[in-house]
Every structure is written in C-alpha cells, then in structure tokens.
C-alpha beads as a LAMMPS data file, in Angstrom:
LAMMPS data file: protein, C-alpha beads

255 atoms
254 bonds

1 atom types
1 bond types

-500.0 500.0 xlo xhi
-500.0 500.0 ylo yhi
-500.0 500.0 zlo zhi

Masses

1 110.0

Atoms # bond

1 1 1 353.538 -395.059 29.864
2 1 1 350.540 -392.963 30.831
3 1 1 348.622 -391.104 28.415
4 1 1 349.845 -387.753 27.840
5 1 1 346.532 -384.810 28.091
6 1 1 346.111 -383.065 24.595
7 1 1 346.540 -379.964 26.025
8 1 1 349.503 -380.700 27.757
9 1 1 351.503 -377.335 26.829
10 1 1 349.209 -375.590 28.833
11 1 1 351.129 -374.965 32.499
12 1 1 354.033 -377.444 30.989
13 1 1 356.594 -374.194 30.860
14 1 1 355.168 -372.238 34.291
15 1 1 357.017 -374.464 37.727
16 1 1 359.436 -377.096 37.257
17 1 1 360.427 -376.455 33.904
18 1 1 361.296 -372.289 34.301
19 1 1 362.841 -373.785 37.864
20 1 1 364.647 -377.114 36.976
21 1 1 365.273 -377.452 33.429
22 1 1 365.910 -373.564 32.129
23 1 1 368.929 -373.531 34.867
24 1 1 369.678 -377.253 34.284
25 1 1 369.776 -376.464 30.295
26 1 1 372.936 -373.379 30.954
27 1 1 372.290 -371.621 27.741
28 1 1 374.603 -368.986 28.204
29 1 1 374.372 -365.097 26.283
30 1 1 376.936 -366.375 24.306
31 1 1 374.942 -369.097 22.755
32 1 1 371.901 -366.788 22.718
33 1 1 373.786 -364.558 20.718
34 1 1 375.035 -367.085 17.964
35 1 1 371.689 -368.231 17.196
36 1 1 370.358 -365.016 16.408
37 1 1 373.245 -364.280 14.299
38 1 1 372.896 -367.350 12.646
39 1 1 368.865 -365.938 12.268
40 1 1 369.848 -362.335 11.412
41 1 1 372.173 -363.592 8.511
42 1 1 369.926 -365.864 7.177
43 1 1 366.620 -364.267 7.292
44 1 1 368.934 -361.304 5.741
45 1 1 366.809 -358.840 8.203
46 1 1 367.275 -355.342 7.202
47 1 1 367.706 -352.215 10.192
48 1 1 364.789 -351.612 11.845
49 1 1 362.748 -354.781 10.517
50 1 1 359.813 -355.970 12.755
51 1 1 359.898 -359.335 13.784
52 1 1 357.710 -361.637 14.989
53 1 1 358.908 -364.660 18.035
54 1 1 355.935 -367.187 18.219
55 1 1 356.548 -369.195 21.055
56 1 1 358.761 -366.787 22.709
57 1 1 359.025 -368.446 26.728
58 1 1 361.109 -366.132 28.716
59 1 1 362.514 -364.182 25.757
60 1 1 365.749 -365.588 25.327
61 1 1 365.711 -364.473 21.051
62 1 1 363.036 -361.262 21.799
63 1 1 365.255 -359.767 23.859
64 1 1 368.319 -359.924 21.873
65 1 1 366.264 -358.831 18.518
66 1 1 365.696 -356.069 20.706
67 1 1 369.194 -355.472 21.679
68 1 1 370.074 -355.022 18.193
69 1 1 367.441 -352.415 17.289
70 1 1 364.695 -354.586 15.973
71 1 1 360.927 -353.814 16.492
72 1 1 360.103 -357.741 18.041
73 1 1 356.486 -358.889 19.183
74 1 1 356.879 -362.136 21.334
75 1 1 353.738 -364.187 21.694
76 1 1 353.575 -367.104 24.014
77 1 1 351.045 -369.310 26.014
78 1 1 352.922 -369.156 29.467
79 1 1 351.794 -365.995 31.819
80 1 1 355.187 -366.867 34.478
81 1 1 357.450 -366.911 31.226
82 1 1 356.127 -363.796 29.980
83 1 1 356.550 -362.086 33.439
84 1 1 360.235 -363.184 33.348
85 1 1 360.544 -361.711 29.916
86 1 1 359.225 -358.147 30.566
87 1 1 360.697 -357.784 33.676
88 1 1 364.088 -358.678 31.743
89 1 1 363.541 -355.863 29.245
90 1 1 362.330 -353.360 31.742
91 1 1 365.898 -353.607 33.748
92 1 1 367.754 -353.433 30.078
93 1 1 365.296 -350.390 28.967
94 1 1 364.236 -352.723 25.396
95 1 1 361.024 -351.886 23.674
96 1 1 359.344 -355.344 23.125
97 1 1 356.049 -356.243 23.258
98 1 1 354.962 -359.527 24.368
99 1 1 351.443 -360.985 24.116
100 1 1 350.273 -363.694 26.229
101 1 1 348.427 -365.884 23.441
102 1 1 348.063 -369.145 21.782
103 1 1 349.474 -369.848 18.690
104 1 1 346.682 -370.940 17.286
105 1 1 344.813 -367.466 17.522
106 1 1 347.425 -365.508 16.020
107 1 1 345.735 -362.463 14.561
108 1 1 348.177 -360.621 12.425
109 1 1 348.265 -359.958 8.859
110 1 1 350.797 -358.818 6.490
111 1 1 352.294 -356.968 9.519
112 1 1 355.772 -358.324 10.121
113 1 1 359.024 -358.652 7.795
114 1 1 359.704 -361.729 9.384
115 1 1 358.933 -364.382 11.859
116 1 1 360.818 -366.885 13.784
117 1 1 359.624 -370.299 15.821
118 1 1 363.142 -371.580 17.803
119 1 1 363.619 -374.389 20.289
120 1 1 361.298 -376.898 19.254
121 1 1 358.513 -374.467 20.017
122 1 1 354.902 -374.521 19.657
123 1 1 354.862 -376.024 16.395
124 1 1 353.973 -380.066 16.748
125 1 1 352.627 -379.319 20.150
126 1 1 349.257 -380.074 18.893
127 1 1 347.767 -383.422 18.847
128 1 1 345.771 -382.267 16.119
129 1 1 348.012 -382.219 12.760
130 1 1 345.401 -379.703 11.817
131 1 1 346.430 -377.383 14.490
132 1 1 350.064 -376.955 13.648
133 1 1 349.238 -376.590 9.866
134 1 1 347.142 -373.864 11.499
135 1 1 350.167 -372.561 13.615
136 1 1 352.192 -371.918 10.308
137 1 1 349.346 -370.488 8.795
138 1 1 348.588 -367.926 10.268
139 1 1 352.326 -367.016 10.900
140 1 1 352.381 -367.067 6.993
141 1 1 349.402 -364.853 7.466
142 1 1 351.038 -362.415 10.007
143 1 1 353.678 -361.712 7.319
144 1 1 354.276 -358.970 4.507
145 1 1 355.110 -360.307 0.899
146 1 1 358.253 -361.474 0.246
147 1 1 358.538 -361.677 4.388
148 1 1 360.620 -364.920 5.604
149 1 1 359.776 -367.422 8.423
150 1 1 362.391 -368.978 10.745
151 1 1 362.113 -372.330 11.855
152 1 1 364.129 -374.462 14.325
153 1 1 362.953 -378.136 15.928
154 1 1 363.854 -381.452 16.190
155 1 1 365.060 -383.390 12.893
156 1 1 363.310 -386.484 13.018
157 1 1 365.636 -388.395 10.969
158 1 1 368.339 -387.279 13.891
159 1 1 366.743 -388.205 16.508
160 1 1 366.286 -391.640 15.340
161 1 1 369.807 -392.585 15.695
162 1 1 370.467 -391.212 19.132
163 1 1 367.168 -391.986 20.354
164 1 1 367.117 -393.758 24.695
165 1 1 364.084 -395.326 26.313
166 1 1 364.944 -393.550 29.412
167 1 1 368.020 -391.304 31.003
168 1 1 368.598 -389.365 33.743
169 1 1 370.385 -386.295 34.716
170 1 1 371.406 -384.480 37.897
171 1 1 370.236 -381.029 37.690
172 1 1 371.937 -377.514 39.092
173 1 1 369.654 -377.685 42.336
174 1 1 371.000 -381.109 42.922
175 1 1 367.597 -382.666 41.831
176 1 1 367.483 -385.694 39.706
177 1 1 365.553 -385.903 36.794
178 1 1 364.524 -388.858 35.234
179 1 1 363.708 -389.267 31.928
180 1 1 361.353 -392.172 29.935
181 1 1 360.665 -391.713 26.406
182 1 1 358.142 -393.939 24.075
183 1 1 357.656 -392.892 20.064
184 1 1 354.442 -393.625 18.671
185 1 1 355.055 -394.663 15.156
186 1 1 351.661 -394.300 14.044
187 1 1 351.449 -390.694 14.960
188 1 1 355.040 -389.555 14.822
189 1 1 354.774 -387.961 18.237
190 1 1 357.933 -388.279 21.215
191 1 1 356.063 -388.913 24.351
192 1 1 358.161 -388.218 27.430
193 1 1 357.955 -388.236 30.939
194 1 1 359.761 -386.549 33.416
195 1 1 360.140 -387.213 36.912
196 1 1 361.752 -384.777 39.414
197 1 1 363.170 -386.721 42.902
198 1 1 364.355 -383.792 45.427
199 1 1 366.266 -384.232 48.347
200 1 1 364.193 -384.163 50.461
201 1 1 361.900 -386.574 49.297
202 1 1 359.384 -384.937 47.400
203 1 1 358.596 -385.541 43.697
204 1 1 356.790 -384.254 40.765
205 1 1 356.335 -384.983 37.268
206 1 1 355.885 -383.466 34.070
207 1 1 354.811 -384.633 30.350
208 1 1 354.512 -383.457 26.932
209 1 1 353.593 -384.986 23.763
210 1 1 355.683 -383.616 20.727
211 1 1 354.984 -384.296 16.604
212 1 1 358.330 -384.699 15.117
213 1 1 359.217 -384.082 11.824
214 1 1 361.112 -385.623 8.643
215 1 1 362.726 -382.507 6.923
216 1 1 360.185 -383.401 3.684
217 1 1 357.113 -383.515 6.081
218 1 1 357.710 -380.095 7.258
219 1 1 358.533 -378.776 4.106
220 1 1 355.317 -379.687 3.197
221 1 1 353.260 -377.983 5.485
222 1 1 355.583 -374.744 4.453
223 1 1 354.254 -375.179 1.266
224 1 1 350.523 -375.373 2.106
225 1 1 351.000 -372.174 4.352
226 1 1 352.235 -370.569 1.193
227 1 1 355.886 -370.348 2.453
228 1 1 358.467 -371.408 -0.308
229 1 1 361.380 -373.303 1.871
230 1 1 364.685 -371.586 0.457
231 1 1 366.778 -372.858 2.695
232 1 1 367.661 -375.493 5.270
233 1 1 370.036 -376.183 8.045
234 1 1 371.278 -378.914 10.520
235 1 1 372.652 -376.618 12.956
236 1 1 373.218 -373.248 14.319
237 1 1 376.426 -373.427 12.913
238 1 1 375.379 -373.748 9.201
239 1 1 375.767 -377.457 9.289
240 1 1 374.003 -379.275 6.115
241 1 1 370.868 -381.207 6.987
242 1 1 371.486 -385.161 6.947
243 1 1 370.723 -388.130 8.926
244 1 1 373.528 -387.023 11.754
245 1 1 372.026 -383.337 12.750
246 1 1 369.723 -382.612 15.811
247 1 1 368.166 -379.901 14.067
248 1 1 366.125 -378.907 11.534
249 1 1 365.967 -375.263 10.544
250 1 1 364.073 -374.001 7.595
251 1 1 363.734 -370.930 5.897
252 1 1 360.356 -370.308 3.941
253 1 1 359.687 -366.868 2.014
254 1 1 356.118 -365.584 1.278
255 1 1 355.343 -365.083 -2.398

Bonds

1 1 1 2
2 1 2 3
3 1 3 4
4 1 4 5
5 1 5 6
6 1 6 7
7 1 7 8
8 1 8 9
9 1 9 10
10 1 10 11
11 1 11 12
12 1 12 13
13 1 13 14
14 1 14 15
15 1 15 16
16 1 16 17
17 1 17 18
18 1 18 19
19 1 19 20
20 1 20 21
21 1 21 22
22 1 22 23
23 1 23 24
24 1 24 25
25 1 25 26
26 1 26 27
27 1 27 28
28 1 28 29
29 1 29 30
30 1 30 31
31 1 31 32
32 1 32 33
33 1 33 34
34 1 34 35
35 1 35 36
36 1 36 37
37 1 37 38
38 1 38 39
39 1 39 40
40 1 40 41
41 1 41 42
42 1 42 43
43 1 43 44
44 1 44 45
45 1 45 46
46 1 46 47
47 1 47 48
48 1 48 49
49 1 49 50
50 1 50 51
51 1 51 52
52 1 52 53
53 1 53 54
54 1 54 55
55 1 55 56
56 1 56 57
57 1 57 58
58 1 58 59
59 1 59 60
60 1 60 61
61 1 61 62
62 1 62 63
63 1 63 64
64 1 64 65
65 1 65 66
66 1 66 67
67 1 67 68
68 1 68 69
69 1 69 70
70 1 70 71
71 1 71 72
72 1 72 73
73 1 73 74
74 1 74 75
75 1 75 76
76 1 76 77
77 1 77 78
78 1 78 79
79 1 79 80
80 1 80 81
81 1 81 82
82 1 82 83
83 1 83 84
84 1 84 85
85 1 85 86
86 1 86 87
87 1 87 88
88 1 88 89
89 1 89 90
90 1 90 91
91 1 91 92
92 1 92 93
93 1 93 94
94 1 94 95
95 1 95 96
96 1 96 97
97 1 97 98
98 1 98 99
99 1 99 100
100 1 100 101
101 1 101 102
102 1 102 103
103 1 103 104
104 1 104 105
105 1 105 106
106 1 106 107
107 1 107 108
108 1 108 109
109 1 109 110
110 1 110 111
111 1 111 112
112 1 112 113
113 1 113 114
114 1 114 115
115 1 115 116
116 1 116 117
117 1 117 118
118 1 118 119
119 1 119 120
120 1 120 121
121 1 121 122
122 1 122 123
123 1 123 124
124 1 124 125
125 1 125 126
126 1 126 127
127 1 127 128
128 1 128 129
129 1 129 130
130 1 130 131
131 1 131 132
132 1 132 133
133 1 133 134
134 1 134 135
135 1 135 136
136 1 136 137
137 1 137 138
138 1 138 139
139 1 139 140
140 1 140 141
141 1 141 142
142 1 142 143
143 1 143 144
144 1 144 145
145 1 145 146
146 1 146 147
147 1 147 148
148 1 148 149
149 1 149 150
150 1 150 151
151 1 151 152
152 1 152 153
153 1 153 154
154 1 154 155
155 1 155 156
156 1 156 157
157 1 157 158
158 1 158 159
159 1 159 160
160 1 160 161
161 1 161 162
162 1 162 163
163 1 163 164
164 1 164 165
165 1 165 166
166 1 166 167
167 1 167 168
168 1 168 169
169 1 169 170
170 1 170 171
171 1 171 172
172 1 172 173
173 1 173 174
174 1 174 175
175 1 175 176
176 1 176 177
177 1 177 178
178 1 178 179
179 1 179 180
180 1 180 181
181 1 181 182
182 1 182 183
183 1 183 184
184 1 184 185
185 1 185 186
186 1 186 187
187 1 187 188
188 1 188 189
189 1 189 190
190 1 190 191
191 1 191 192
192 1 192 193
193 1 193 194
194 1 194 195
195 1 195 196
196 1 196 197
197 1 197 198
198 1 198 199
199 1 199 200
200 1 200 201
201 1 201 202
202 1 202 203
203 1 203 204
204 1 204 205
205 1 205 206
206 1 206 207
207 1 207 208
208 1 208 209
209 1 209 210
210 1 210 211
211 1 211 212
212 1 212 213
213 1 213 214
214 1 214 215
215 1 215 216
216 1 216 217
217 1 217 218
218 1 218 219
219 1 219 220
220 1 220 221
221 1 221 222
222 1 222 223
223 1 223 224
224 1 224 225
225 1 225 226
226 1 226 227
227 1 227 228
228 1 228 229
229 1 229 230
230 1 230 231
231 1 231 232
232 1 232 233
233 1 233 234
234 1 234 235
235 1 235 236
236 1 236 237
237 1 237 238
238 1 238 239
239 1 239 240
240 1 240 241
241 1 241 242
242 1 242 243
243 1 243 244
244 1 244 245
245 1 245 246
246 1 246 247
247 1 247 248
248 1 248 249
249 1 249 250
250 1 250 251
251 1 251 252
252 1 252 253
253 1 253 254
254 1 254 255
C-alpha cells in the first residue's frame, strides 16, 4: 500500500468525502440528536454554557448545541465543510460561530465550559504523536477550571477484533467504494485507502492515516494535558468500555 502524505487531512473532508461518504454514512437527526444527549448528560452542561466543537466538519453536533440554546464555537480545517455548516445555521436562524482553523493553533484560554472532539476527529490525525498531545493541549488550554472535555474515537482494542484487509460498499449515488486497510504495529496508525469506481468509468481515490488508541494510551495523554479522565464509555448508548465496543469516549475535567 502506498505511503499515505503526513498532511493528509488537509483537502481529505472537501470532494468525495462531503459527496460520497457523508450521504453514504445516513446519519439521520435522530442519531444526531442522541449523541448530544448522551454529551449534554454527561458533560452535565448547565443553560447557556459555551462550548467548544474542535473538529466540527459540516456541523452535525454545533448545530444542535445551538438548537438547544448553547453559545458553540466550531473550529475545523475544511473551508467546503464550514460553508455547509453556516449556510445550515443561517436557514435555521442559530448563532454559531465557526472558525476555519487547525487544531493545532487553537488559541483560546480559559474561555469555554466545555469542549467536545466526536467522530474520530482531528485527534490522531497527526503523524507526529507530538501534535495530538498538542491538540488536547491546548483544548485543555481553551477551557475554564473545573471545565470538561468530550472525547469520542475509535477503541483500539475494538477494532482489533473486527478488523478486514479490504471491503467494499455500494454507496447512495450507486458508486462503489472500495476499501484496503493495513495497521502499522510499530506506530499504531490504520492506514486506509479508498477507491471510488463510478459508472461511468471514472475513478478517484482517497487516503488517510489515523493513530488509534488503547483506552490507557489516551488516558494518558488526558493526563499530561491536565485533564483528569472521570469517566469512560463504549458507546453512545452508555455501554461500558471492553474489548467488544467501537468506541471510546472519555470524559476529562480540568483541575
């Protein structure tokens, strides 16, 4: 499998991805609207709290924050996902502000009652470990005291046991997309390939490179931000973390 660029995040999430995959993928309102219960309840968010969506996309969880009164900043990396987002709280009338921005330059400080990072977003993007200790941070940083920090990705120890070489799926459009994956053990990093085969003929392709995680590996890095981890999840559904779960959801509190 070809090398995968180190900056491969950048344009990943603007063509085939917001036109394939996002409609392929069918998360309805309904789901949209469990998961931030599941957030609201557990990151106990009080009326009127400001909250902060790193890696954001197309504002799936900004936007509904915003439906329920919160003051939500959404900062992402992707200038067509952004678009998509305001334009979505323009025809709904929703004060949210979203900042196109990498992670990495986050500038905030003791400015937000909490933060949340869903969808296996931004956070083991980097091919520098140093990078996504830097992600969490500086969201760490962007909090007030006693603020919490939301985070949902890929449980490592899940994925092991329902892990396939390659797959394929036929997408809404009628596209097929085929799928090859190859874990470097070394690194911990999922590379995967994608490959798009239209109807009529044409192709495309796209990669990314993603650091997964061992619940006690990400704890970890919580720590070193300064986030104590008071809580952990397999699911949206309150599921307890073991070897079974896809996810891995943690909650870490600032002293």
């Amino acid at each position: 499998m070809a090398d995968v660029s180190a900056d491969w995040y950048e344009g990943f999430f603007e063509g085939d991805y917001l036109d394939e995959v996002v409609q392929w993928q069918k998360i309805d309102d309904e789901r949209t609207r469990g998961e931030i219960d599941f957030a609201v309840e557990k990151l106990e968010l009080e009326p009127d709290a400001r909250v902060l969506d790193v890696g954001c996309g197309h504002g799936r969880h900004t936007l509904e924050l915003a439906r329920r009164g919160f003051r939500v900043t959404g900062i992402d990396l992707s200038p067509r996902s952004l678009e998509l987002a305001r334009a979505a709280a323009e025809r709904e009338q929703l004060d949210v502000e979203f900042i196109l921005r990498d992670a990495c330059e986050l500038a905030f400080e003791a400015e937000f009652d909490a933060a949340i990072n869903l969808f296996t977003s931004v956070i083991g993007y980097f091919a520098d470990e140093a990078d996504n200790q830097r992600v969490l941070d500086l969201i760490a940083r962007a909090l007030r005291p006693g603020g919490s920090f939301l985070i949902d990705t890929i449980n490592l120890l899940g994925l092991a046991r329902r892990y396939r070489a390659s797959d394929w799926q036929e997408l809404e459009s009628g596209t097929i997309m085929l799928q090859r994956h190859e874990f470097d053990f070394r690194r911990g990093r999922n590379t995967a390939v994608w490959t798009f085969l239209r109807g009529d003929g044409s192709r495309s392709e796209l990669s990314h490179s993603l650091r997964t995680y061992t619940p006690h590996e990400l704890i970890a890095m919580f720590e070193r931000a300064g986030l104590d981890v008071v809580g952990s999840w397999g699911d949206f559904d309150g599921a307890k973390l073991s070897f079974e779960t896809w996810r891995l959801i943690l909650r870490g509190d600032k002293a």
